[in-house]
Jmol script that loads the backbone (N, CA, C; Angstrom):
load data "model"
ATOM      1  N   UNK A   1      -5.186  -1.578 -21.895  1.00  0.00           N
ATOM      2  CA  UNK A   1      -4.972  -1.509 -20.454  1.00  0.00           C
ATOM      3  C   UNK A   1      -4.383  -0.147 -20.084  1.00  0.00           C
ATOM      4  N   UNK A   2      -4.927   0.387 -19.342  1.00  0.00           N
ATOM      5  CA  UNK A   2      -4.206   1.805 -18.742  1.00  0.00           C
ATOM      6  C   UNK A   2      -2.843   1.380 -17.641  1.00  0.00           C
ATOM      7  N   UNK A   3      -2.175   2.644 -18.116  1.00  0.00           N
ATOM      8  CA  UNK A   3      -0.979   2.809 -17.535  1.00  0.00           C
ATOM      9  C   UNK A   3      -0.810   3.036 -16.447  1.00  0.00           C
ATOM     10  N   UNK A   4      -0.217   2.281 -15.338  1.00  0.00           N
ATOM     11  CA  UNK A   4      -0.235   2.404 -13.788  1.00  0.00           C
ATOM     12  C   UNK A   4       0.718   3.167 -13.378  1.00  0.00           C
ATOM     13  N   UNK A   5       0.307   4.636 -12.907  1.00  0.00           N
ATOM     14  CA  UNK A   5       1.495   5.021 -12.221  1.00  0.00           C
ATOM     15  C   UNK A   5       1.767   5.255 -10.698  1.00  0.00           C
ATOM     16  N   UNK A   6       2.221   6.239 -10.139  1.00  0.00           N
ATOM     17  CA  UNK A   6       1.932   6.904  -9.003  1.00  0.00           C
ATOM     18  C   UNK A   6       0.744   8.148  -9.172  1.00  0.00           C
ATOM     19  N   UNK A   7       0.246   7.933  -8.125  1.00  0.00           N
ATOM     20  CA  UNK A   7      -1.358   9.002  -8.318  1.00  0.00           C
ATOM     21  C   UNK A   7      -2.353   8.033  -8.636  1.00  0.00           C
ATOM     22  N   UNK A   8      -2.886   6.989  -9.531  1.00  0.00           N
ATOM     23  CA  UNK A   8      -3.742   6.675 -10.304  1.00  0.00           C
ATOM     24  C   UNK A   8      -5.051   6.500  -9.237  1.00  0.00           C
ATOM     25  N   UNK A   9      -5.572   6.742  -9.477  1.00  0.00           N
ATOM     26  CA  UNK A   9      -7.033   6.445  -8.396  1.00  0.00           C
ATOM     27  C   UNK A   9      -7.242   5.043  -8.280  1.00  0.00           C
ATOM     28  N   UNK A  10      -7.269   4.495  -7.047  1.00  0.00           N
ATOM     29  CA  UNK A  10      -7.389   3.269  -6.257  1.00  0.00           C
ATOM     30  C   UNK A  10      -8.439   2.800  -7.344  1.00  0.00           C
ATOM     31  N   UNK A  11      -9.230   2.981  -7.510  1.00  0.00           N
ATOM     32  CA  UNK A  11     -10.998   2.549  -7.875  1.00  0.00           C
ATOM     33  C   UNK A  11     -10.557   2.389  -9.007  1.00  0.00           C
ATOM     34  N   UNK A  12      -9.576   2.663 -10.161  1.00  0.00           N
ATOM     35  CA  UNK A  12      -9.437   2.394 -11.306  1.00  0.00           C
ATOM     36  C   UNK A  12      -8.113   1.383 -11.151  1.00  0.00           C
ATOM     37  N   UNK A  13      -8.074   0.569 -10.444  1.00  0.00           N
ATOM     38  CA  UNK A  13      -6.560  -0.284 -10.381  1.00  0.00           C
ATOM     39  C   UNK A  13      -7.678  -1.729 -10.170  1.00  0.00           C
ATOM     40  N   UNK A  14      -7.682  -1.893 -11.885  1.00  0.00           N
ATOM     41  CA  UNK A  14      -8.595  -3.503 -11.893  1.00  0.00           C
ATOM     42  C   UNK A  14      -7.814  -4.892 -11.449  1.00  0.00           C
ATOM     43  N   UNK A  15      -8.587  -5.572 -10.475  1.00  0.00           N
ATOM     44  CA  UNK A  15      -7.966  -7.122 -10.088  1.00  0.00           C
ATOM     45  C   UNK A  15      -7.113  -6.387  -8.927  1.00  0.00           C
ATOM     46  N   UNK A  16      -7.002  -5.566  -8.225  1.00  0.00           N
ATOM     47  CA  UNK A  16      -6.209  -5.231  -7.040  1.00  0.00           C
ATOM     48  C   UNK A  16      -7.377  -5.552  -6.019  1.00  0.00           C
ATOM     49  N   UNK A  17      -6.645  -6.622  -5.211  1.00  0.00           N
ATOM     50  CA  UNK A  17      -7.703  -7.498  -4.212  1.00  0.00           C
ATOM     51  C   UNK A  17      -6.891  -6.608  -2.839  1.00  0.00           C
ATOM     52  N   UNK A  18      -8.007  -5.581  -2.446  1.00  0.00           N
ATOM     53  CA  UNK A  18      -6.847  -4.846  -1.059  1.00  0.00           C
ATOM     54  C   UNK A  18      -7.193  -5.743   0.081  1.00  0.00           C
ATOM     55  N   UNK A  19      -6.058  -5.501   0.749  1.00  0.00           N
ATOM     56  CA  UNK A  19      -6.072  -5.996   2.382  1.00  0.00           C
ATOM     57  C   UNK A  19      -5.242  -4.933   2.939  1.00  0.00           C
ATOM     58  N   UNK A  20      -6.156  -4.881   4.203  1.00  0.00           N
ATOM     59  CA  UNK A  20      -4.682  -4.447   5.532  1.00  0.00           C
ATOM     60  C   UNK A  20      -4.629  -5.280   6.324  1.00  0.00           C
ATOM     61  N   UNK A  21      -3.270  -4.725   7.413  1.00  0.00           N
ATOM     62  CA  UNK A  21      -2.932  -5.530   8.854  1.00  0.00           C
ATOM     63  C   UNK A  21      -4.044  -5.894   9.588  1.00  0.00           C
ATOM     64  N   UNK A  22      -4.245  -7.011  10.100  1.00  0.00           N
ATOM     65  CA  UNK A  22      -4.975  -7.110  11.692  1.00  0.00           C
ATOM     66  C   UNK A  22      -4.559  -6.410  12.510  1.00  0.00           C
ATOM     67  N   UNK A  23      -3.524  -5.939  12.450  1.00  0.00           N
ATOM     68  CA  UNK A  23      -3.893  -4.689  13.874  1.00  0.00           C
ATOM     69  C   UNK A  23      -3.850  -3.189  13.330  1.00  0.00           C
ATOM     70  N   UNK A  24      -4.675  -3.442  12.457  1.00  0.00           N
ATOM     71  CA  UNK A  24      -5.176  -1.589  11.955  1.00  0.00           C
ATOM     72  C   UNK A  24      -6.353  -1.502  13.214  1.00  0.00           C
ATOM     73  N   UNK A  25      -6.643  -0.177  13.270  1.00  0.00           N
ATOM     74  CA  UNK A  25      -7.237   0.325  14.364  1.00  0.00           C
ATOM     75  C   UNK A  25      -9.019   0.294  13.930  1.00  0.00           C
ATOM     76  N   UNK A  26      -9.667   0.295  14.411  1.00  0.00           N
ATOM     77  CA  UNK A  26     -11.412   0.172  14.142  1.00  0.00           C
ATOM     78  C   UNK A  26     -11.821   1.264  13.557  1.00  0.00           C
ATOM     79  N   UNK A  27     -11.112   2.598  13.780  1.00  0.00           N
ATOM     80  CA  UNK A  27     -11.643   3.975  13.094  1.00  0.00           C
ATOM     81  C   UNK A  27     -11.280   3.969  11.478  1.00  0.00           C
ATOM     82  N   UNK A  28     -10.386   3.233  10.877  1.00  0.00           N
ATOM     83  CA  UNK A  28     -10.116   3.064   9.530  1.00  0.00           C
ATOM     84  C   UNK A  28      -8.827   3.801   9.524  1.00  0.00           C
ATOM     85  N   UNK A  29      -8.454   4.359  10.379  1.00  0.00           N
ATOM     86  CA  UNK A  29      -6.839   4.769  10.258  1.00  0.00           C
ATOM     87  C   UNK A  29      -5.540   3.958   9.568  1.00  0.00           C
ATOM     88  N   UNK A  30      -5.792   3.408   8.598  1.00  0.00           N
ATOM     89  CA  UNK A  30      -4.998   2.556   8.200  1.00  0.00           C
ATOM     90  C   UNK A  30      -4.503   2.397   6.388  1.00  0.00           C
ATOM     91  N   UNK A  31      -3.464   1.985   6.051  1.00  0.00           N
ATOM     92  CA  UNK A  31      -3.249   1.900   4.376  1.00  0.00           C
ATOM     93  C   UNK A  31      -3.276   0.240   4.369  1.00  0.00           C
ATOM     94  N   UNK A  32      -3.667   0.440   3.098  1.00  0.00           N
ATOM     95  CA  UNK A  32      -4.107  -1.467   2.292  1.00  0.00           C
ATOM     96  C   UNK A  32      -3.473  -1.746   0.974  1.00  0.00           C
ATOM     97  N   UNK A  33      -2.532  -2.593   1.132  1.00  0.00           N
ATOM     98  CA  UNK A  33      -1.994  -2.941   0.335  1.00  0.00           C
ATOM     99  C   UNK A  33      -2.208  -4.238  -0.988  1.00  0.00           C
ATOM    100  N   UNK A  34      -2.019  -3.860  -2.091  1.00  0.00           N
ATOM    101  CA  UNK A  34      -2.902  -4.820  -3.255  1.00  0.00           C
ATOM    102  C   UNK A  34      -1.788  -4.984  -4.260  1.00  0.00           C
ATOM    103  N   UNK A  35      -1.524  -6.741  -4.811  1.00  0.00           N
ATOM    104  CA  UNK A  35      -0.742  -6.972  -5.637  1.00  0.00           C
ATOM    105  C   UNK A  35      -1.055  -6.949  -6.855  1.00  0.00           C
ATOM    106  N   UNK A  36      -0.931  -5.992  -7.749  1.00  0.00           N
ATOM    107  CA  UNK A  36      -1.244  -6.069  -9.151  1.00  0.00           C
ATOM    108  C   UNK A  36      -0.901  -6.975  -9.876  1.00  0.00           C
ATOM    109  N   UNK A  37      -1.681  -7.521 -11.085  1.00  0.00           N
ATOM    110  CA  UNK A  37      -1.111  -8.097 -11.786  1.00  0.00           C
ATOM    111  C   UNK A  37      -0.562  -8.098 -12.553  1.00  0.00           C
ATOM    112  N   UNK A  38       0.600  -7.179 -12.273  1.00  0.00           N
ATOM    113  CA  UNK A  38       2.163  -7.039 -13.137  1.00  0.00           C
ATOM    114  C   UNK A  38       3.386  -7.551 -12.392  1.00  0.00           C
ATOM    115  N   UNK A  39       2.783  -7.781 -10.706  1.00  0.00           N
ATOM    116  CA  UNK A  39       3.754  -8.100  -9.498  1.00  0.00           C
ATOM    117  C   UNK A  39       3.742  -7.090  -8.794  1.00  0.00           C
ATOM    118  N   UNK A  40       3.619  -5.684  -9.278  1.00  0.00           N
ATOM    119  CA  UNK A  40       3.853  -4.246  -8.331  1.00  0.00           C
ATOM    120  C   UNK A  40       2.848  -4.542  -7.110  1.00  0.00           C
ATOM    121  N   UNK A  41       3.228  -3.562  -6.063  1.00  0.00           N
ATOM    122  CA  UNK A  41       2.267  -3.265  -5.570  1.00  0.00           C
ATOM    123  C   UNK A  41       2.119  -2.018  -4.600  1.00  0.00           C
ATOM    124  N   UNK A  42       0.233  -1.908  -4.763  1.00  0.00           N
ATOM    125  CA  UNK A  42      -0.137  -0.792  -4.832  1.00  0.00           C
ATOM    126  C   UNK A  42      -0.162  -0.447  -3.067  1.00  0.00           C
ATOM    127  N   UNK A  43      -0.470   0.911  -2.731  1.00  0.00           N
ATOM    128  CA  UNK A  43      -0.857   1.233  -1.480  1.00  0.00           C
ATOM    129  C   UNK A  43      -2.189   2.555  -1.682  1.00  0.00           C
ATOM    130  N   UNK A  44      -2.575   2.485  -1.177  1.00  0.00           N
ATOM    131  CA  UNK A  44      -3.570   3.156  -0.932  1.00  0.00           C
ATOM    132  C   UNK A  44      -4.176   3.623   0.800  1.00  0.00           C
ATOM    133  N   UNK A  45      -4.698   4.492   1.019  1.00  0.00           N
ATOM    134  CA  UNK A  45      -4.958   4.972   2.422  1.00  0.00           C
ATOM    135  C   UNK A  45      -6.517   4.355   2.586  1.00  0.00           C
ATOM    136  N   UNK A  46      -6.970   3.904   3.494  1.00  0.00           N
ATOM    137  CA  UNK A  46      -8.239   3.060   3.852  1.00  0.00           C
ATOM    138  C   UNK A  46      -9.135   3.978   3.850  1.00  0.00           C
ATOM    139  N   UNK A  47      -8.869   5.189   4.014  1.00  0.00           N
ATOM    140  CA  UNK A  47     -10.382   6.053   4.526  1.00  0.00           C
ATOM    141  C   UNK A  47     -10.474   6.944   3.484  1.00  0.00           C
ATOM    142  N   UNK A  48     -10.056   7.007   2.143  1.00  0.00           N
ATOM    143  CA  UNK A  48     -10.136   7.063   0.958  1.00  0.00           C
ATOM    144  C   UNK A  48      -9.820   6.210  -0.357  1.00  0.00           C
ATOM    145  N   UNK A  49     -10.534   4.960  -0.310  1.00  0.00           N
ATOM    146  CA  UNK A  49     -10.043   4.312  -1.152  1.00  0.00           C
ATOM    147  C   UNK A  49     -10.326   4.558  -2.456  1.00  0.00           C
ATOM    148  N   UNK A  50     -10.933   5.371  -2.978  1.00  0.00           N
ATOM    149  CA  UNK A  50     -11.036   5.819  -4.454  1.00  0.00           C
ATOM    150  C   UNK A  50     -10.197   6.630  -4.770  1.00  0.00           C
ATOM    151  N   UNK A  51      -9.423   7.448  -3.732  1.00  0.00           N
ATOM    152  CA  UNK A  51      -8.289   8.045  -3.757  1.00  0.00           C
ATOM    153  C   UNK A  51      -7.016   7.955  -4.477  1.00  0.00           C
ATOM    154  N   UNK A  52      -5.900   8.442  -4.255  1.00  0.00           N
ATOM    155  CA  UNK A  52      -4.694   8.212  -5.355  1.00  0.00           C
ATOM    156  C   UNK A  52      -4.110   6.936  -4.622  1.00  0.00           C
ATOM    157  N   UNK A  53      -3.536   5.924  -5.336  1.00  0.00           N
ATOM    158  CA  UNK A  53      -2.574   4.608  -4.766  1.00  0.00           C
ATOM    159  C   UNK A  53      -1.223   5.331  -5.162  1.00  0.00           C
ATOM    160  N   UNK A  54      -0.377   4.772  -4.686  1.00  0.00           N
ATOM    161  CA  UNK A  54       1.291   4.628  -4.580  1.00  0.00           C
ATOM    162  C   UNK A  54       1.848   3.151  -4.962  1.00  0.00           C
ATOM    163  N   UNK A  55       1.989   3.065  -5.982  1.00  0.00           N
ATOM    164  CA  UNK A  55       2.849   1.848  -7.123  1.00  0.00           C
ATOM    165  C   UNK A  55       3.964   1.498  -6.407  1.00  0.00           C
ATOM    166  N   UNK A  56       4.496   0.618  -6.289  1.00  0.00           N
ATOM    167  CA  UNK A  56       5.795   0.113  -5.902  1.00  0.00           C
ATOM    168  C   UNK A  56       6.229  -1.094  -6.460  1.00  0.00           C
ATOM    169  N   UNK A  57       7.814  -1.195  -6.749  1.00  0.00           N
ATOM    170  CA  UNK A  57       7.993  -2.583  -6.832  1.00  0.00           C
ATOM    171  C   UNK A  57       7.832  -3.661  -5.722  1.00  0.00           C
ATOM    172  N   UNK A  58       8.202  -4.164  -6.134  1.00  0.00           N
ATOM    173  CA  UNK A  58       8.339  -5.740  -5.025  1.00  0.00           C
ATOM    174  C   UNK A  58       9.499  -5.672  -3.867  1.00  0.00           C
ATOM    175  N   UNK A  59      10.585  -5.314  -4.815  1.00  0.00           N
ATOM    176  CA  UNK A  59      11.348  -4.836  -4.032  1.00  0.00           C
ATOM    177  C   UNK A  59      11.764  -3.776  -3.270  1.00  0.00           C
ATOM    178  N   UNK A  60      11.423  -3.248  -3.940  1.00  0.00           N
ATOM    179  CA  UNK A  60      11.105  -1.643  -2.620  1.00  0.00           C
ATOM    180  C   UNK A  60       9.805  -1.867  -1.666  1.00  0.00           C
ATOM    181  N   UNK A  61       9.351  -2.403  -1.494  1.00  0.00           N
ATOM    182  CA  UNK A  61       7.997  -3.197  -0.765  1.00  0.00           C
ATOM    183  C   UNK A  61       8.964  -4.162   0.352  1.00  0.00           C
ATOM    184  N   UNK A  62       9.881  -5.065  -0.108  1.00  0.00           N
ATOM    185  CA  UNK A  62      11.305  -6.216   0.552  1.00  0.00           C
ATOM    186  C   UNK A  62      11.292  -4.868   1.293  1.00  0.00           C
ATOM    187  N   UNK A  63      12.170  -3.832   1.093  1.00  0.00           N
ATOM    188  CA  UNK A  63      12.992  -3.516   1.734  1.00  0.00           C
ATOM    189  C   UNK A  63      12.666  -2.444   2.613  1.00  0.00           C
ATOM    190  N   UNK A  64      11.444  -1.766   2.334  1.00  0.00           N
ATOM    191  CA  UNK A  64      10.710  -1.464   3.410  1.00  0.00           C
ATOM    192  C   UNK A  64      10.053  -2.262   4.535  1.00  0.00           C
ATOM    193  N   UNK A  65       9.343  -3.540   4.379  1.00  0.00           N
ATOM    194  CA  UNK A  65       9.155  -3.990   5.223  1.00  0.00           C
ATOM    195  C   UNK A  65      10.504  -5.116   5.668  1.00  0.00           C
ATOM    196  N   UNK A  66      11.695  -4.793   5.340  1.00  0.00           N
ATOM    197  CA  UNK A  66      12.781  -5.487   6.447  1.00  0.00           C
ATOM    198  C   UNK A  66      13.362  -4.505   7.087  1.00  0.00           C
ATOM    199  N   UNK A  67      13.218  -2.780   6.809  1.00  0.00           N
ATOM    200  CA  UNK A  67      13.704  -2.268   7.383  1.00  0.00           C
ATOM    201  C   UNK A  67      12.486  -2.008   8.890  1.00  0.00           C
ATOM    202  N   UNK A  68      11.267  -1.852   8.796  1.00  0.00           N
ATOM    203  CA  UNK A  68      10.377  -1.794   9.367  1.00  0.00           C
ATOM    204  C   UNK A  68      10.141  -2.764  10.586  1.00  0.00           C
ATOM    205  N   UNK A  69      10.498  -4.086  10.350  1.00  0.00           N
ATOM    206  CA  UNK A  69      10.729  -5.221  10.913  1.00  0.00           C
ATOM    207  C   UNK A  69      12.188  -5.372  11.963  1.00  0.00           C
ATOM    208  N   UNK A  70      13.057  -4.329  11.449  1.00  0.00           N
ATOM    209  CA  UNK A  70      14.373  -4.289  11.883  1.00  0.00           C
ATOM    210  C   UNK A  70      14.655  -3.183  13.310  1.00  0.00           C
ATOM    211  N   UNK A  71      13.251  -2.326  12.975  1.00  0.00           N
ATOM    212  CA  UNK A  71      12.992  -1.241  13.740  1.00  0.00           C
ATOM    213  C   UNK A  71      13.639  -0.205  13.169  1.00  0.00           C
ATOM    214  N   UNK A  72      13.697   0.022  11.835  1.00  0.00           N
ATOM    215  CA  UNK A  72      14.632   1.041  11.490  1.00  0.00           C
ATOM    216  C   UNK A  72      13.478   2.468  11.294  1.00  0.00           C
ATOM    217  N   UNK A  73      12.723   2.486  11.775  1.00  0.00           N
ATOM    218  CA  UNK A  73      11.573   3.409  11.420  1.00  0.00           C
ATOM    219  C   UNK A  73      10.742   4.198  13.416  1.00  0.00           C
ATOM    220  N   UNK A  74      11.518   2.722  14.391  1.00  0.00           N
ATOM    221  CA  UNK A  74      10.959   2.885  15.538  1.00  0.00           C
ATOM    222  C   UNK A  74      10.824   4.437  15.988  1.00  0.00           C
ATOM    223  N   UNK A  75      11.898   5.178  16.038  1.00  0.00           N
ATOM    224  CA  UNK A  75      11.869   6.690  16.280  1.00  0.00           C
ATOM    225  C   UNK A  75      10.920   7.706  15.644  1.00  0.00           C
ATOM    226  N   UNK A  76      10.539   7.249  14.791  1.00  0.00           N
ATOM    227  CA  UNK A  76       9.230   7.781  14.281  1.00  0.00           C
ATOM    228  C   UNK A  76       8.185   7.678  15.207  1.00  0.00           C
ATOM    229  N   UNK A  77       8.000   6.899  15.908  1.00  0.00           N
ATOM    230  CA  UNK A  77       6.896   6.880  16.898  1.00  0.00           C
ATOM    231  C   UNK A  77       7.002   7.673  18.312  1.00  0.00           C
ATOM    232  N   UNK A  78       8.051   8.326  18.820  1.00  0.00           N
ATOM    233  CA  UNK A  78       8.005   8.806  19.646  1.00  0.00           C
ATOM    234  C   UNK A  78       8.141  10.111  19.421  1.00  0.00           C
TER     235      UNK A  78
END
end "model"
wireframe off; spacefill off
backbone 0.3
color backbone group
């Protein structure tokens, strides 16, 4: 089994079933997220998916999306 890191090309991350949000936009502007089967999980950008993924734990995955949820990211948008 090859070694998963950060960088690894999406297209070589076997059994990663991607999805994104329902409210990604119709032009493909969007990242898709896939649970490996080690528990990590991967990210990848939609409009290159053979491209490099970004590995994460589970928990750094928690705590981005509670900070995200919390609005701790809102100022970024304006």
């Amino acid at each position: 089994m090859e070694l998963v890191t950060n960088g690894i090309p999406a297209s070589r991350l076997q059994g990663a079933d991607w999805r994104k949000s329902r409210h990604s936009n119709p032009s493909g502007n969007c990242v898709e997220f896939a649970e490996l089967p080690d528990g990590a999980i991967a990210v990848r950008n939609s409009r290159h998916p053979s491209g490099p993924a970004l590995i994460y734990t589970r928990a750094e995955i928690a705590a981005f999306l509670r900070g995200a949820k919390e609005g701790d990211f809102d100022d970024m948008l304006d």
